[in-house]
SEVEXRO-954883 format. One record per residue (C-alpha): x, y, z; chain. Coordinates in nm, 4 decimals. Each point is the difference from the previous one (the first is absolute). Last residue first. Layout:
N
<site x="X" y="Y" z="Z" mol="A"/>
...
This chain:
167
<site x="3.9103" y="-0.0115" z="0.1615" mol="A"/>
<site x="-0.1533" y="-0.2624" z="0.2450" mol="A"/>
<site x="0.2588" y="0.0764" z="0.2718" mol="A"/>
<site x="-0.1691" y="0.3669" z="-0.0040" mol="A"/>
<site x="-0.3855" y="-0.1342" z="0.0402" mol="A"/>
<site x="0.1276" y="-0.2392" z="0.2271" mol="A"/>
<site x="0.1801" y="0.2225" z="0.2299" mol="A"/>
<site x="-0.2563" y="0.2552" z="-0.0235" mol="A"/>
<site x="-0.3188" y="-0.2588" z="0.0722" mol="A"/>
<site x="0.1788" y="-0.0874" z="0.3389" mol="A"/>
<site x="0.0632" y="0.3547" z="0.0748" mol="A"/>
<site x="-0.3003" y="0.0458" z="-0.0491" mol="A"/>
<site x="-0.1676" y="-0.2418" z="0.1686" mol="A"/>
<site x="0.2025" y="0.0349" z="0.3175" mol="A"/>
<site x="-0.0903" y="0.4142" z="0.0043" mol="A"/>
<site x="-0.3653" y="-0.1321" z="-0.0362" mol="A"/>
<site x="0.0416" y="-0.2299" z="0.2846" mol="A"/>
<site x="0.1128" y="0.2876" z="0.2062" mol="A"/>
<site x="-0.2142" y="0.2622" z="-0.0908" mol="A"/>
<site x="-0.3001" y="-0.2924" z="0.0947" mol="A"/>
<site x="0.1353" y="-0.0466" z="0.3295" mol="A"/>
<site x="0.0113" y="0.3582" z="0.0685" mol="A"/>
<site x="-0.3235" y="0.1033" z="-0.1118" mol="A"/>
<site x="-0.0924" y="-0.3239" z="0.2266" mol="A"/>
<site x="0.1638" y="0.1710" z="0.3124" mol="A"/>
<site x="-0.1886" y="0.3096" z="-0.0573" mol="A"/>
<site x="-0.3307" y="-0.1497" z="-0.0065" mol="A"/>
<site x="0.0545" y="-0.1871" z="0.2805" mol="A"/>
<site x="0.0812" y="0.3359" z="0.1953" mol="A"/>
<site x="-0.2661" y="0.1896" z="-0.1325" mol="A"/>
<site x="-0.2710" y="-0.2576" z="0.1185" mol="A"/>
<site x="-0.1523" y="-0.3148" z="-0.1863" mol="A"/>
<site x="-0.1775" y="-0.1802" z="0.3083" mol="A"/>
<site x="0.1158" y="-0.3360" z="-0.0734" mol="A"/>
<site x="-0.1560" y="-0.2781" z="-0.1905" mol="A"/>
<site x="0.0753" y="0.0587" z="-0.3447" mol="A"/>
<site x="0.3706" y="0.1601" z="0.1282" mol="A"/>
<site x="0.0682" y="-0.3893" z="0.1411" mol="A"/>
<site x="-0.0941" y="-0.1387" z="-0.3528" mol="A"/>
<site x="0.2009" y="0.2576" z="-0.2002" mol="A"/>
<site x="0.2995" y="-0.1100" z="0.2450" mol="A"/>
<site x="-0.0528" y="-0.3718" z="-0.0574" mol="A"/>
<site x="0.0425" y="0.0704" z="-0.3739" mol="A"/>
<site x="0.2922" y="0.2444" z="0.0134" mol="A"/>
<site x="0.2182" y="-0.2215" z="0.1698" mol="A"/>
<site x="-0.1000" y="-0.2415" z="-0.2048" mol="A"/>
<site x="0.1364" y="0.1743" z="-0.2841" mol="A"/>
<site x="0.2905" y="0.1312" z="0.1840" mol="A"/>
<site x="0.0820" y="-0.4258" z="0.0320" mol="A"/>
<site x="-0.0293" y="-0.0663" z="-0.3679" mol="A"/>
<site x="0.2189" y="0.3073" z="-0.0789" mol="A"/>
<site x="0.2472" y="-0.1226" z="0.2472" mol="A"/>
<site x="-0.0152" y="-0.3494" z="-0.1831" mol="A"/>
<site x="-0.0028" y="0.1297" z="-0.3655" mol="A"/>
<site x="0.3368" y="0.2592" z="0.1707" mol="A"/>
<site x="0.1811" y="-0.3794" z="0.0410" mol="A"/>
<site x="0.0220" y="-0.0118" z="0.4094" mol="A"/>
<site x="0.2801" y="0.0242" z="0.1867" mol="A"/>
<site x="-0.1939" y="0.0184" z="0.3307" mol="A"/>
<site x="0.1693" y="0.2059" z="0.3000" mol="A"/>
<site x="-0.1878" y="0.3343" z="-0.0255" mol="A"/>
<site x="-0.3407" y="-0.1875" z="-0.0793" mol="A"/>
<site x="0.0651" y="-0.2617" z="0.2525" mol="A"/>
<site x="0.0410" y="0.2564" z="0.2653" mol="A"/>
<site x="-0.3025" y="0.2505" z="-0.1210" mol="A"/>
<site x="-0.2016" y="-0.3580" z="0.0208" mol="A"/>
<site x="0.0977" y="-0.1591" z="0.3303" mol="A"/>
<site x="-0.0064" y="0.3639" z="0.1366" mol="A"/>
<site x="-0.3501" y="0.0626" z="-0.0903" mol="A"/>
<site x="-0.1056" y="-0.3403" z="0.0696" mol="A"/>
<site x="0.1209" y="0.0265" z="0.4019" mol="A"/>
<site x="-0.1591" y="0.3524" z="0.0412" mol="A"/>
<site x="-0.2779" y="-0.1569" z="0.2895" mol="A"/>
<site x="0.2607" y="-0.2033" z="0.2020" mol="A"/>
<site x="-0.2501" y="-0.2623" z="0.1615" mol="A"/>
<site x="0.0277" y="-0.2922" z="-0.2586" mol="A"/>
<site x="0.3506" y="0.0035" z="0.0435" mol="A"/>
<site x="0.3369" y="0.1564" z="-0.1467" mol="A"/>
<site x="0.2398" y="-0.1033" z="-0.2742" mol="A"/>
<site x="0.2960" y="0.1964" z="-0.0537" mol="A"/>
<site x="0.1362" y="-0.1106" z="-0.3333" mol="A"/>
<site x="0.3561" y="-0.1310" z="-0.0129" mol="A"/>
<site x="-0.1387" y="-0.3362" z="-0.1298" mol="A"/>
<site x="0.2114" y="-0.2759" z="0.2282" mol="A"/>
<site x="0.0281" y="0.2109" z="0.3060" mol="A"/>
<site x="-0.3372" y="0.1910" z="-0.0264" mol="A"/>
<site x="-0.1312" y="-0.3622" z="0.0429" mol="A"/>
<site x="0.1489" y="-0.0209" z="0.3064" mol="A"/>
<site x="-0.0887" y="0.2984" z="0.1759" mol="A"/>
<site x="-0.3510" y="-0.0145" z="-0.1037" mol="A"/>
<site x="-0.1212" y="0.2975" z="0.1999" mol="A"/>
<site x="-0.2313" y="0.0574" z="0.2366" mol="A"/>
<site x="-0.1174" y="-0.3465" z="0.0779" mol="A"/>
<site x="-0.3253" y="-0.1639" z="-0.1544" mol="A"/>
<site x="-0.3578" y="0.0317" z="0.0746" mol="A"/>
<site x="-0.0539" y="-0.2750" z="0.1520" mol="A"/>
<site x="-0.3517" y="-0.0410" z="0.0781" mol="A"/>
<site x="-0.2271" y="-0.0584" z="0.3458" mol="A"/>
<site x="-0.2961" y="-0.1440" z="0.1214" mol="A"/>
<site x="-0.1893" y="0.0960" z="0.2801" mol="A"/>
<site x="-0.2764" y="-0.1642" z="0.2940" mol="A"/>
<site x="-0.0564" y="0.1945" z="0.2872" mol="A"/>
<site x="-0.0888" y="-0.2469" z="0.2905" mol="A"/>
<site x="-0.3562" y="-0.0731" z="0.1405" mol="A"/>
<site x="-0.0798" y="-0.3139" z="-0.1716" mol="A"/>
<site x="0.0978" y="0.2189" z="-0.3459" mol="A"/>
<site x="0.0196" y="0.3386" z="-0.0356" mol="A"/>
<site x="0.0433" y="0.1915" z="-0.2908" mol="A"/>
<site x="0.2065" y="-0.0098" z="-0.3246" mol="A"/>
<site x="0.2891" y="0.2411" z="0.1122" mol="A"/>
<site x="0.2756" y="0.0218" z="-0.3017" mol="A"/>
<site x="0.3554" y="0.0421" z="0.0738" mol="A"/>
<site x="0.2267" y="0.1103" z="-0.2647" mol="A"/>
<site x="0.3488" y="-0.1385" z="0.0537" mol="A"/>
<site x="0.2928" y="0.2054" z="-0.0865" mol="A"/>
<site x="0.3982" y="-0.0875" z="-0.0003" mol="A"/>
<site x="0.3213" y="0.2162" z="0.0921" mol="A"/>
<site x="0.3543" y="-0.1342" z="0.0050" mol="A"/>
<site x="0.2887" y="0.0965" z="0.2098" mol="A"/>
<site x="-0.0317" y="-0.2632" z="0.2327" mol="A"/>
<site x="-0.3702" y="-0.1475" z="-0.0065" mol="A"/>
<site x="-0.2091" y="0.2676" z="0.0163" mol="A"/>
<site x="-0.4016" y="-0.0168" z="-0.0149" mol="A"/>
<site x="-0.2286" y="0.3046" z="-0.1186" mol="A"/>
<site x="-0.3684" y="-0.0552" z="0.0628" mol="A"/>
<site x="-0.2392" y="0.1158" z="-0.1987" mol="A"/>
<site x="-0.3981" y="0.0561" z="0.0821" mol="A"/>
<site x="-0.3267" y="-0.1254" z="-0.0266" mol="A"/>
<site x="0.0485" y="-0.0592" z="-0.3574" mol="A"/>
<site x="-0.3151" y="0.0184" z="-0.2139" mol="A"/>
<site x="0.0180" y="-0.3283" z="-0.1887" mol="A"/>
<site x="0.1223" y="-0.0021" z="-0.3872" mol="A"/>
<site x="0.1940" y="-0.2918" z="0.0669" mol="A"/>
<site x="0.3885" y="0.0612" z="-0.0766" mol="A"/>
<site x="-0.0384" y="0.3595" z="-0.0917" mol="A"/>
<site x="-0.1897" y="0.0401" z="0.3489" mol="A"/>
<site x="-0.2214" y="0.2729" z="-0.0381" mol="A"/>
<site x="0.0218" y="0.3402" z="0.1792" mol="A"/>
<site x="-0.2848" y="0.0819" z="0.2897" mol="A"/>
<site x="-0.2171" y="0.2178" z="-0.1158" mol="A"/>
<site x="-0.3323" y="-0.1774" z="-0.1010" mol="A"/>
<site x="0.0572" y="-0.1635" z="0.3967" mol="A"/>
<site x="-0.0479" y="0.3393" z="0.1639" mol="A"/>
<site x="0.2724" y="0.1859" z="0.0957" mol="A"/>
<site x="0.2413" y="0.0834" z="0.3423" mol="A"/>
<site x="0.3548" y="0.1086" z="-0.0624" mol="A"/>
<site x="0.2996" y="-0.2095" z="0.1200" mol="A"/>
<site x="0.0690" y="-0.2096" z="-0.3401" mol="A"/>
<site x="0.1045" y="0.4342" z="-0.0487" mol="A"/>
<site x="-0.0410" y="0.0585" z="-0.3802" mol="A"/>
<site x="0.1990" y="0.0735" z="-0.2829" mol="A"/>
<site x="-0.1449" y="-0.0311" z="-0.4066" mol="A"/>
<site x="-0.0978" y="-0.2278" z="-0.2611" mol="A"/>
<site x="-0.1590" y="0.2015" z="-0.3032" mol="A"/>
<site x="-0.3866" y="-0.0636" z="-0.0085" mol="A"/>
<site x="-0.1601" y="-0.2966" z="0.0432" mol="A"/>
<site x="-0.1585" y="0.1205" z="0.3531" mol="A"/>
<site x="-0.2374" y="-0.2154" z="0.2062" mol="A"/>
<site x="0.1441" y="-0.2896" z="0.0225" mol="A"/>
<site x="0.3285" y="0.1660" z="0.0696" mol="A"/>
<site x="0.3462" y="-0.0382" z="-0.2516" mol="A"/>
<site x="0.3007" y="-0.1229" z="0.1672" mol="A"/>
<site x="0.2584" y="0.2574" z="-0.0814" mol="A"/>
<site x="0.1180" y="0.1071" z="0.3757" mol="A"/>
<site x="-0.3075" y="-0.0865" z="0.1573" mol="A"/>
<site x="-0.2804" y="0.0942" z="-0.2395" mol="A"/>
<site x="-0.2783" y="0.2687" z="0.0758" mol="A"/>
């Protein structure tokens, strides 16, 4: 299992919680996004009101003392850059980071409709290719009958207006 969105060695599947406290093998330890090592484990350091990770990874012993090397992960949050962009930017160890980065840009964007149509597209795309490797239960299922009722009601409408401004 991953640690808090890091995916495991083992396990591609969708990043999930897990305890850096719990005892696995080395195929499931999560991967360092920096350097694809299995981490060891995370350590959170504070500096003021600030929060930062480094991944530590254990590479043996060496002359009779444990040898590691560690990554930074990045802080919490990017409390400066949210600042200057008004988007709330998180680190590599929030697993629902690009979910919010996206539904957020998407509801703040002034896009042309060619753009947002553009986008819904490959929104669609990436989300065929996720379903073609996923287990396709009821609930998936469901949620692209929805998608798809949606995009056709967009269409339409789309197709309408330019069907009646045509006349």
């Amino acid at each position: 299992m991953g640690f808090m969105g890091i995916q495991s060695a083992r396990d591609n599947s969708k990043p999930s919680e897990s305890k850096p406290s719990e005892k696995s093998s080395e195929s499931e330890k999560p991967v360092c996004p920096r350097c694809g090592r299995p981490i060891s484990f995370i350590e959170e350091q504070r500096k003021g009101d600030r929060v930062y990770y480094i991944a530590h990874h254990y590479l043996g012993y060496e002359g009779g003392r444990k040898k590691e090397e560690r990554c930074y992960l990045g802080p919490k949050k990017y409390v400066l850059v949210e600042r200057l962009h008004g988007l709330e930017l998180a680190g590599m160890i929030d697993p629902s980071r690009e979910r919010r980065y996206l539904e957020k840009l998407l509801m703040k964007a002034n896009l042309p409709l060619a753009d947002l149509l553009e986008l819904i597209g490959l929104l669609a795309k990436r989300a065929l290719e996720l379903a073609r490797t996923a287990k396709y239960d009821k609930q998936l299922l469901a949620l692209a009958g929805i998608v798809k009722e949606r995009v056709k009601g967009i269409y339409d409408e789309i197709y309408v207006k330019r069907w009646t401004q045509a006349r």
